[in-house]
C-alpha positions in Angstrom: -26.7 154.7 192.4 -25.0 152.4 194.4 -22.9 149.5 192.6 -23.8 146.2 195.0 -24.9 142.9 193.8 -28.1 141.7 193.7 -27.9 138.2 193.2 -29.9 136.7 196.5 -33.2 138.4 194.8 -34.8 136.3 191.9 -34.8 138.3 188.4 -38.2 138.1 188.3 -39.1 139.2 191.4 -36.8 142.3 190.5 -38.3 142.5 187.0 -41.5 143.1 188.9 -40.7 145.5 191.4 -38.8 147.7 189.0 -41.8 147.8 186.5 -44.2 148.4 190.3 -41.6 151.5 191.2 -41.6 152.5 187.4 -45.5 152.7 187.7 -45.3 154.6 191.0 -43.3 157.2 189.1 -45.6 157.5 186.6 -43.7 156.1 183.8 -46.3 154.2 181.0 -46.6 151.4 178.8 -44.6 149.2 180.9 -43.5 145.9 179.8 -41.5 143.2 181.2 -40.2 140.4 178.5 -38.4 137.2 179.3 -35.4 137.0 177.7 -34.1 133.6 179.2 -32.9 131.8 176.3 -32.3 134.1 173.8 -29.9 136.7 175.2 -27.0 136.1 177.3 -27.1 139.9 178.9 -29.8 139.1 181.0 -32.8 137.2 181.9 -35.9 140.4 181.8 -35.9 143.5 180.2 -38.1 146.4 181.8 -39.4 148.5 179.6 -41.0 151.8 179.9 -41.5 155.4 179.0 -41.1 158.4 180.2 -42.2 161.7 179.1 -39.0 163.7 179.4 -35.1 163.6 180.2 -35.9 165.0 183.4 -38.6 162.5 184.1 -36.5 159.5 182.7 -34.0 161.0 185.6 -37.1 161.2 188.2 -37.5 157.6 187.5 -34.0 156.5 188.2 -34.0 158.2 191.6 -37.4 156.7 192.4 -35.7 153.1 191.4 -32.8 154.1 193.9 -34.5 155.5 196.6 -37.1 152.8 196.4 -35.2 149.6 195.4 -32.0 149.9 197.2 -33.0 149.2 200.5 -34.5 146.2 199.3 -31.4 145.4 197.8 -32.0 145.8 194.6 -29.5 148.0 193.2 -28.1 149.0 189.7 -24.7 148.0 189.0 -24.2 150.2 186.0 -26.3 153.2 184.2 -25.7 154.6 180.9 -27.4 157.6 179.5 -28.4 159.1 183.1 -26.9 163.1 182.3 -28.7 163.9 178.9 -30.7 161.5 176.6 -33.6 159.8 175.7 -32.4 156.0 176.6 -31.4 155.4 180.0 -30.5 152.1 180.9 -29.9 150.3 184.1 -28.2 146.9 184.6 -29.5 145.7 187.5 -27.6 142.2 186.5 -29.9 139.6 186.0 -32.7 142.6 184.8 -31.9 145.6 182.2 -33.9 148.5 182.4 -34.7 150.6 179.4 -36.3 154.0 180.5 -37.2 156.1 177.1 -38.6 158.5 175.4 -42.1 157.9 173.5 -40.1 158.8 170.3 -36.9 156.5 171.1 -38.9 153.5 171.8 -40.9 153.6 168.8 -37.5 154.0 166.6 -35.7 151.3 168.4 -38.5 149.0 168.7 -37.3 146.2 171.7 -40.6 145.0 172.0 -40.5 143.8 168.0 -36.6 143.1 168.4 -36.9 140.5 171.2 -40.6 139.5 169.6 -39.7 135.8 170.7 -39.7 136.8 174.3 -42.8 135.9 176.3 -44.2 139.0 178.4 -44.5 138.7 181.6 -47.2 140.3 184.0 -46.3 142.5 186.7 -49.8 144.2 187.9 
């Protein structure tokens, strides 16, 4: 994915459309918390699960092919070859692609359980 910054797009307009491309991939239980405030990483994570590596890596493409001409582009991933986390910074927005079984064990949703949700449908 190509490294360009994003900074002309609102986070939450990004938060959105990564969580809408996400969908279109058919990732599930997507969430989208505001974490203004109470992390200095970022202002939204995305949240979402996949049902395999190679679907967690069907998702990132789709966020590429989909996002990048909007100019909305990740500026680092971790995880991408082989794992059950993948995670995009996309700057102002981070996110967290995983596995059914990674998301229960790490628990984001409970770890940032201050963070307002917001909607994205």
């Amino acid at each position: 994915m190509a490294k360009k910054k994003t900074d002309n797009i609102s986070a939450e307009i990004k938060a959105r459309r990564i969580a809408q491309v996400a969908d279109e991939a058919k990732a599930t239980d997507i969430v989208i918390l505001d974490v203004r405030g109470l992390s200095n990483v970022a202002d939204f994570f995305v949240i979402f699960t996949g049902t395999s590596q190679t679907h967690l890596r069907a998702i990132g493409k789709r966020l590429e092919e989909h996002l990048e001409p909007e100019g909305i582009c990740a500026e680092r991933i971790d995880g991408f070859r082989a794992t059950n986390w993948i995670v995009f910074d996309f700057g102002s927005v981070i996110a967290h692609a995983m596995l059914e079984e990674a998301r229960q064990f790490y628990d984001l949703e409970r770890l940032w359980g201050d963070a307002p949700r917001l909607s994205w449908q």
